[in-house]
ROPALUM-991951 format. One line per field, with one value per residue (C-alpha): x, y, z. Coordinates in Angstrom, 3 decimals, padded with zeros to 6 digits. Layout:
c1 <- [X|...]
c2 <- [Y|...]
c3 <- [Z|...]
// end
This chain:
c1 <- [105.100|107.895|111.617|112.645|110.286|111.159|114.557|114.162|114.573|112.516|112.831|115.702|118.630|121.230|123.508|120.971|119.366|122.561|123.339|120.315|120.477|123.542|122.895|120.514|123.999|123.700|127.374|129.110|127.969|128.470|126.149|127.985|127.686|125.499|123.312|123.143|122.001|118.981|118.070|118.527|117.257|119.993|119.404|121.702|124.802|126.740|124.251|127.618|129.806|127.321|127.266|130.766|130.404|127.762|130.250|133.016|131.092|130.397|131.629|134.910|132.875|130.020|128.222|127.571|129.029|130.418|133.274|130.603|129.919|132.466|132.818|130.613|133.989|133.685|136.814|137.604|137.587|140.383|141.231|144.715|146.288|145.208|141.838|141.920|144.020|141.601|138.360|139.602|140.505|137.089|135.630|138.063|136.868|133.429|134.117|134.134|137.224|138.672|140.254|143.963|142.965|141.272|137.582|134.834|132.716|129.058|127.389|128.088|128.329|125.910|123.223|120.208|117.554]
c2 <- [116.540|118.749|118.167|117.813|115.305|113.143|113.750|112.128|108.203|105.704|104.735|102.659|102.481|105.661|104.265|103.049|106.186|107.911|105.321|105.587|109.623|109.809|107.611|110.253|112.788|112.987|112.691|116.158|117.035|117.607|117.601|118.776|115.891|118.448|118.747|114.892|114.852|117.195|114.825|111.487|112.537|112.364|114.708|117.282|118.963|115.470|114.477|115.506|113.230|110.567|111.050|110.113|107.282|106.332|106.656|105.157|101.820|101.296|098.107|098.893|097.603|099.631|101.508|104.527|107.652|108.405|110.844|113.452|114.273|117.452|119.140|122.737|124.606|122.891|120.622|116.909|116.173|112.995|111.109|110.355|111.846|108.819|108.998|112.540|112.458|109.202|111.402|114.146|112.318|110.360|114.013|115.871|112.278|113.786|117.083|118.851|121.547|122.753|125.794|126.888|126.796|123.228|124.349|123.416|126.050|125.652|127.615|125.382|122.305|121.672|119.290|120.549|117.880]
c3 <- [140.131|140.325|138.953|142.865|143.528|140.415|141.617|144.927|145.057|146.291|150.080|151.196|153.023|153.173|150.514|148.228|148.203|147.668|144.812|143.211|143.317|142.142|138.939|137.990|137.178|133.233|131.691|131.675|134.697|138.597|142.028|145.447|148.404|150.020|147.026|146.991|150.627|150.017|147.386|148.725|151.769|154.242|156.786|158.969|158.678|158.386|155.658|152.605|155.035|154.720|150.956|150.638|153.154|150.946|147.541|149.520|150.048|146.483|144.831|142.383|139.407|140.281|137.307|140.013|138.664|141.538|140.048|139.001|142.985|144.051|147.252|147.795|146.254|143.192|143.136|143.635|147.727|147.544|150.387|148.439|145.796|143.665|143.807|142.940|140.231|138.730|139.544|137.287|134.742|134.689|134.547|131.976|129.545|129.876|128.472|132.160|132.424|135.642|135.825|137.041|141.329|140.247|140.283|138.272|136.980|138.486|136.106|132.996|134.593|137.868|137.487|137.953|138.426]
// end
């Protein structure tokens, strides 16, 4: 079995496959939505929308580590300044640096599953 295929989760519905992907993200490091659709199987160029639909629905006390999913430039993609500032922060407490423009550098810390 290859590391994709371990990688993939078991059927379900969009979100829990999402979810379940998503939970595989080892501390100190990142996956882009789009990199989360390939994974968890959701199809099509809306499938790193659907990722965040996914992320958006989770429950506020949900052990998902939903902060370590970044938009294809490497940065935080916040629908309010809030959010953005609290996803950073979650990330910066596990060791991940951004640089001046706000970026996170791929090469040290994408997940690659």
């Amino acid at each position: 079995m290859s590391r994709r295929e371990r990688a993939v989760p078991a059927p379900g519905n969009r979100n829990q496959r999402v979810w379940r992907t998503v939970l595989q993200i080892p501390r100190g490091k990142v996956a882009t939505y789009g990199q989360i659709a390939g994974l968890a199987d959701v199809p099509g160029p809306t499938g790193p929308r659907q990722v965040g639909y996914a992320l958006a629905a989770l429950a506020s006390d949900s052990a998902v580590p939903w902060q370590r999913v970044v938009n294809a430039a490497g940065a935080v993609s916040a629908r309010d300044t809030v959010g953005g500032a609290s996803q950073r922060a979650l990330l910066e407490a596990e060791g991940i640096t951004f640089d001046a423009r706000g970026k996170i550098d791929f090469e040290r810390y994408r997940w690659t599953p």
